[in-house]
N, C-alpha and C positions, 0 to 999 in steps of 0.2 A: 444544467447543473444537476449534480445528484441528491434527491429529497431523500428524507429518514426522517423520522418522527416528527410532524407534522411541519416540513420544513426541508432545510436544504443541507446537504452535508456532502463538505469537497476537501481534498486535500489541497491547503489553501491556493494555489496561483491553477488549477485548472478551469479551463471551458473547453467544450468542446461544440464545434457547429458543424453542421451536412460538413460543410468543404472542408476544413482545419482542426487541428488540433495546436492547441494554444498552452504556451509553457511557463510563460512570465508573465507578470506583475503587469506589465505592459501591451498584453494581450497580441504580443506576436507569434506567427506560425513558428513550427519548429525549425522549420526549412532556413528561415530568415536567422535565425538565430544559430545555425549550425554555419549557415554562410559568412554568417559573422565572425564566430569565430574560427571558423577554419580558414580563410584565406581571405584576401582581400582584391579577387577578382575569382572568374570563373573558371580559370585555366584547369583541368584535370592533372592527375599524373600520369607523365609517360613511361609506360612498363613496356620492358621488352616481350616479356612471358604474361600469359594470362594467368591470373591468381585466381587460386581456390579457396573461395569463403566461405564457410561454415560455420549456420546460426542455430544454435539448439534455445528455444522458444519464439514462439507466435505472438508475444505479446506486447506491449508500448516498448521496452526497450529494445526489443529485437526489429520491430521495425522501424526503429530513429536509426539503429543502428545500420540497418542497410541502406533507409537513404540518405545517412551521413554519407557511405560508402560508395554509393549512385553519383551523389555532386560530382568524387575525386576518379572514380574509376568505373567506366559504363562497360567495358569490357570483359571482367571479372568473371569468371562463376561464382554464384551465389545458391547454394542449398540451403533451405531454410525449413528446421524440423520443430513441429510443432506436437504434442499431444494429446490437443482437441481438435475434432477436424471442422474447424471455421476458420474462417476471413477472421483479422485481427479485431478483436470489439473491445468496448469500457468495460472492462470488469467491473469499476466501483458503480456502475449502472445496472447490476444486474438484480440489484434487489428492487428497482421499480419494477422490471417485471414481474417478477415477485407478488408486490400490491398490486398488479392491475395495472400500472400506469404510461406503460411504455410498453408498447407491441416487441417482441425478439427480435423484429427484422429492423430495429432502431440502434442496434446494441453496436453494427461493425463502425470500424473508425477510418475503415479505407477500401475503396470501391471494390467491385467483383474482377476488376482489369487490374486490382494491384500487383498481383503474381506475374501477367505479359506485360504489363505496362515496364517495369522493372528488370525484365527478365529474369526472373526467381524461379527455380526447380523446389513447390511447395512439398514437402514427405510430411503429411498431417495425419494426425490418430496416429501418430508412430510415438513411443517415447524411448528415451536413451536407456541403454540399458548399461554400456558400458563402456571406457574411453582407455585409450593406449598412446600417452603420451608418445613415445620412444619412436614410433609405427605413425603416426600422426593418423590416427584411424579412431571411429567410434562406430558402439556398433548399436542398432537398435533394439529391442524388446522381440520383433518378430525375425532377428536376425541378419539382417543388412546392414553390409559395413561400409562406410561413407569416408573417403581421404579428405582431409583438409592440410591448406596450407596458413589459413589463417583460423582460428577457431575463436567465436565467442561464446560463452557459456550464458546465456538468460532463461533458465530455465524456471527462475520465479520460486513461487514459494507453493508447499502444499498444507492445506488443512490440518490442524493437530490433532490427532484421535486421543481419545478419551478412554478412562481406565475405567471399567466395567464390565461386570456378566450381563449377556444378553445382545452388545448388541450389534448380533448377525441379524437379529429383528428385521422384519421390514417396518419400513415409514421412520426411520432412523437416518439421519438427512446430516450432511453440510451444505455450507452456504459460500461455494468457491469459482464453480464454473456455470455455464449456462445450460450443461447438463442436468446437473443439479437441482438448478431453480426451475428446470420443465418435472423432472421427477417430484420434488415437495408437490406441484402446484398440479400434478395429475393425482394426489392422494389429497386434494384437500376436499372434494365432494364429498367425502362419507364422513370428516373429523369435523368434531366440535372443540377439542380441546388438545392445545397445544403447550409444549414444554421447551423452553431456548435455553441452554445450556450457556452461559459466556456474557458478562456485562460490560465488553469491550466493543467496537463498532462494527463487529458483522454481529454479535447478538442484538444490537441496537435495532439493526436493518431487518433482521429477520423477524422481530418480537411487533415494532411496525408494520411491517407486511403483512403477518399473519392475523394484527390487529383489522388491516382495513381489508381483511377476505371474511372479516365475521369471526373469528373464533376467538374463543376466551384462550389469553396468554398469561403463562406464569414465567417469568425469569428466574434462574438457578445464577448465584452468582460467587464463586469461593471466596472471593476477597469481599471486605468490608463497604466496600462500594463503589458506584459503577464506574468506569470507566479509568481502573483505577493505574494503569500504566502511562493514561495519556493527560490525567487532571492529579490534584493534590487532594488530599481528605477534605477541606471545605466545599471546593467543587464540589466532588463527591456527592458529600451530603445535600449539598444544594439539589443536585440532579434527583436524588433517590428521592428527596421529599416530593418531588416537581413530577415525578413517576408516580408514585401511589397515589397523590393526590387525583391525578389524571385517573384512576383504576386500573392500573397495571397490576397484575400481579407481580412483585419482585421479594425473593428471602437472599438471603447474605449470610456470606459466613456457610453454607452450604455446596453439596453434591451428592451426585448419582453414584448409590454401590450397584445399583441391579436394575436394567430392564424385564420386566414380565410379560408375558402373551402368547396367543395362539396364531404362530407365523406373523403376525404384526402387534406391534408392540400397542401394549393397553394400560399400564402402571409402571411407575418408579418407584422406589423404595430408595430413602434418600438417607444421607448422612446422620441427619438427627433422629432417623426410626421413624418418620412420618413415609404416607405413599401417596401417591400422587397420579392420580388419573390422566390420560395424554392419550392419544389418537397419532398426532404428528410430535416427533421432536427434532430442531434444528440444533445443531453443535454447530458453535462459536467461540471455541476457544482460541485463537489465534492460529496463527502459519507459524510452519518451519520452513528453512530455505530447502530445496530439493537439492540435494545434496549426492543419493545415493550411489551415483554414477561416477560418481568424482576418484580417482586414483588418489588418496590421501598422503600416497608418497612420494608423488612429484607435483603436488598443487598442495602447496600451504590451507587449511582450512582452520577457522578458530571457531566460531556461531556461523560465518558464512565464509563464503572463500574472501581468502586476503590478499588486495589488490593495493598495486603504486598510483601514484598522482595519475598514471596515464590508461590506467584499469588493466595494466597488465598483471593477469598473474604470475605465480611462480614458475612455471613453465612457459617455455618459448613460444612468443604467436597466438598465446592461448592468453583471451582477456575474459574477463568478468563485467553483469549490470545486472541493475534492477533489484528486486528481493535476495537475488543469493549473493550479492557482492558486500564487503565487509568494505566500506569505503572513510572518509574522515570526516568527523562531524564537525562541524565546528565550532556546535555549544560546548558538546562534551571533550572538547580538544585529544578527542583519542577515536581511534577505529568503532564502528556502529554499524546497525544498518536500519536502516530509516527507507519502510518498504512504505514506500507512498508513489503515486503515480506521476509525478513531475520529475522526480528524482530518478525516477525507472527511465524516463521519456531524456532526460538529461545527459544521465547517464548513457544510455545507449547510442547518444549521437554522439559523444565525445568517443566511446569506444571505437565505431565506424570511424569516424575520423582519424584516429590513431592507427587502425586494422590497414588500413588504404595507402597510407605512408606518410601523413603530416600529422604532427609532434603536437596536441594538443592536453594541455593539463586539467586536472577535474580542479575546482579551488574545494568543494566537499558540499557536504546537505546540511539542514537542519530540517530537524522535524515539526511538524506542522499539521493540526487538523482545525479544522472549520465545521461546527452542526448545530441546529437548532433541537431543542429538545423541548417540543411542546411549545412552554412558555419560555423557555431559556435561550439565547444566542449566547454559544458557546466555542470559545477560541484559546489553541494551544500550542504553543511556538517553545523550541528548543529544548532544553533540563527546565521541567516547571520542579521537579523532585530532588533536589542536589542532595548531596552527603552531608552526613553534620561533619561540618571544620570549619574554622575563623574564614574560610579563603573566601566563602560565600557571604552573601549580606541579602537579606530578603524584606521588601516589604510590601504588606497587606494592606487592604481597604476592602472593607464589606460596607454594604449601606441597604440593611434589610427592609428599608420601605421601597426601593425601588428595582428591589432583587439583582443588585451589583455587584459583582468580586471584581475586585483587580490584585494580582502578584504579580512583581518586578524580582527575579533572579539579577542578581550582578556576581561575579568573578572580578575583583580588582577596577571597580569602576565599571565594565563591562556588561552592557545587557548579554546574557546567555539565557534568559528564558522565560514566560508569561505565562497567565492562564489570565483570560480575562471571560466574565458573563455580562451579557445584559450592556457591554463596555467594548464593540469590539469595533469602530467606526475608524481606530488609528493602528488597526492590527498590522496592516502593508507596511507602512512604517516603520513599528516594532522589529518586524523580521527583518526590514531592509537594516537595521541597528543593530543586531544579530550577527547575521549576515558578514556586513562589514566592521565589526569590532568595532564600535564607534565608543570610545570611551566617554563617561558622561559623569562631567564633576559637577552636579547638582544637586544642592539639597533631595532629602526623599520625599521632604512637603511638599515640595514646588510637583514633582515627578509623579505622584499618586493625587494631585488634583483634578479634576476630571476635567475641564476646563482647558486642561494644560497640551500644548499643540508639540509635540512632538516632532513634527517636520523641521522646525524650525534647528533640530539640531543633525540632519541630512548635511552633507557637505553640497 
């Protein structure tokens, strides 16, 4: 599992072991679960013509996606472009290397024989530069144009850059690929002081890391407190106290106008007029979806491309997964995208499966994080943050001697969404209520007792 701050931190249903990669609750391979739903024997399709597949990303959902595609169709061309030039690995593991705690060559999630084993034509370190619906062609960055007849777009998500002078700086870091985390972790010999820009879960990662390599860390955080997209202000606050207490350095309510330095950056100069000494700084400000390549006038695009039940986009043959797909949430009963790694891995085998020729529907995601912070076990499932309107009904329990939160989101009787600390032993549950609309006419006494077994209302 993925550790961060003295602890573990997963987007909730992953494991991953040498042999497998595991997507559900129930700790089944992906493979089993694709075979599940895609057909109920092992027969492939018969094509008269060998089809041309075409995968733009290296990452979990581009390879569920081919061997959704593998089950139904061995036959295939399969081209699969990637970016970075590795074997497929866990992204959310690359901040243990980071701290120390996991060698590089731990990080791939599928053998050196993945590419012949499958017979995949790998184009890696390539990235797209641009695509021609009309022509069914895309062409790459260095110039190579690639025909497809089935196209899926996983191209994922890239790092948000930040508004600032200065920083062409070096030792001016994100925290996205395993390039990255070798570049931070060859300039940390000479730094003693380090600056993380983001109090969302890759500033979390990177401000831990940097913590157990020795160096004194300050957090920079714009909003009010941490982690503030995926908990509600009590959480919040819960966490940021459970952070300085520990000696973190964390300010709020803050940003960087200016990097300064002589070719590597040595000072910030922040929002409030104070500056700030830094040796190394990580940016953590979230992802956007990679988008760039995208023809915006024959692919619907909103926040990420927008895809039906079956991840097809708005052009023919051409489907969507993973971070750049705009897919159906189920808390928020409207279009999301909920970049988390189960959902990528989900997604992209239902894509495959549909690419290959059998009819397979997404039911949609809910979001989901899992991490320990410090002294905190900290859990976040679906809209913890709804809109003020009657339609909602929210209830709270705090219980500060044994550092407890629990919030229950309901829509109409409906769990849609939790945060729980310190409370997170029935969390599978919650999501599986989630999940399945389970409507629940129960007192909120009964529901916010901690005692109170949850399973029991499982169909």
């Amino acid at each position: 599992m993925v550790s961060v701050i003295h602890g573990n931190l997963v987007p909730f249903i992953i494991r991953i072991s040498a042999q497998n990669f595991f997507a559900d609750s129930q700790l089944k391979p992906i493979g089993f679960l694709l075979h599940h739903i895609a057909s109920p024997s092992p027969a492939r399709l018969e094509v008269e013509d060998a089809m041309n597949y075409t995968i733009i990303g290296n990452g979990i959902a581009g390879v569920c996606a081919i061997e959704a595609i593998r089950q139904l169709d061995r036959d295939g061309e399969i081209i699969l472009i990637g970016d970075e030039a590795f074997l497929p690995y866990s992204r959310p593991m690359i901040s243990l290397v980071l701290d120390g705690s996991l060698p590089p060559e731990k990080l791939p999630i599928r053998s050196s024989r993945f590419y012949d084993d499958l017979n995949i034509t790998p184009l890696l370190g390539h990235r797209v530069a641009r695509m021609d619906v009309g022509r069914r062609r895309i062409e790459t960055e260095n110039g190579q144009s690639i025909a497809y007849d089935k196209l899926l777009i996983a191209s994922g998500a890239d790092a948000r850059a930040i508004r600032a002078d200065g920083t062409d700086l070096q030792n001016i870091f994100y925290l996205r690929t395993q390039d990255q985390v070798r570049h931070i972790i060859d300039s940390l010999p000479a730094a003693e002081t380090a600056l993380v820009l983001g109090g969302g879960l890759v500033g979390f990662k990177a401000a831990h890391s940097l913590l157990a390599r020795g160096l004194k860390v300050t957090m920079l955080i714009t909003s009010d407190y941490p982690l503030s997209m995926q908990v509600d202000e009590t959480a919040g606050r819960m966490i940021l106290a459970e952070l300085q207490e520990h000696g973190l350095g964390v300010r709020v309510g803050i940003s960087v106008t200016t990097f300064e330095g002589r070719e590597k950056v040595q000072r910030a100069h922040l929002s409030d007029g104070a500056t700030l000494a830094c040796d190394v700084v990580v940016v953590g400000k979230g992802v956007s979806p990679s988008l760039a390549f995208i023809p915006e006038s024959t692919i619907d695009i909103d926040h990420g491309i927008v895809v039906d039940p079956y991840l097809r986009t708005t052009a023919q043959d051409v489907y969507a997964a993973g971070d750049v797909a705009e897919t159906f949430d189920i808390a928020r009963q409207t279009r999301w995208i909920n970049a988390i790694w189960p959902e990528a891995a989900a997604q992209g085998g239902i894509a495959g499966t549909n690419m290959a020729g059998r009819k397979v529907a997404y039911p949609g995601s809910v979001g989901r994080n899992v991490m320990r912070v410090l002294g905190l076990d900290v859990m976040t499932l679906g809209m913890v943050n709804p809109p003020d309107d009657s339609g909602y009904e929210v209830l709270t329990k705090t219980d500060p001697r044994r550092r407890r939160y629990r919030k229950l989101v309901f829509r109409h009787h409906v769990l849609v969404g939790a945060v729980l600390i310190n409370d997170i032993a029935q969390g599978g549950i919650l999501l599986s209520l989630i999940r399945n609309e389970i409507p629940l006419r129960i007192p909120g006494r009964i529901l916010m007792d901690p005692a109170f077994n949850f399973g029991k209302l499982l169909p």
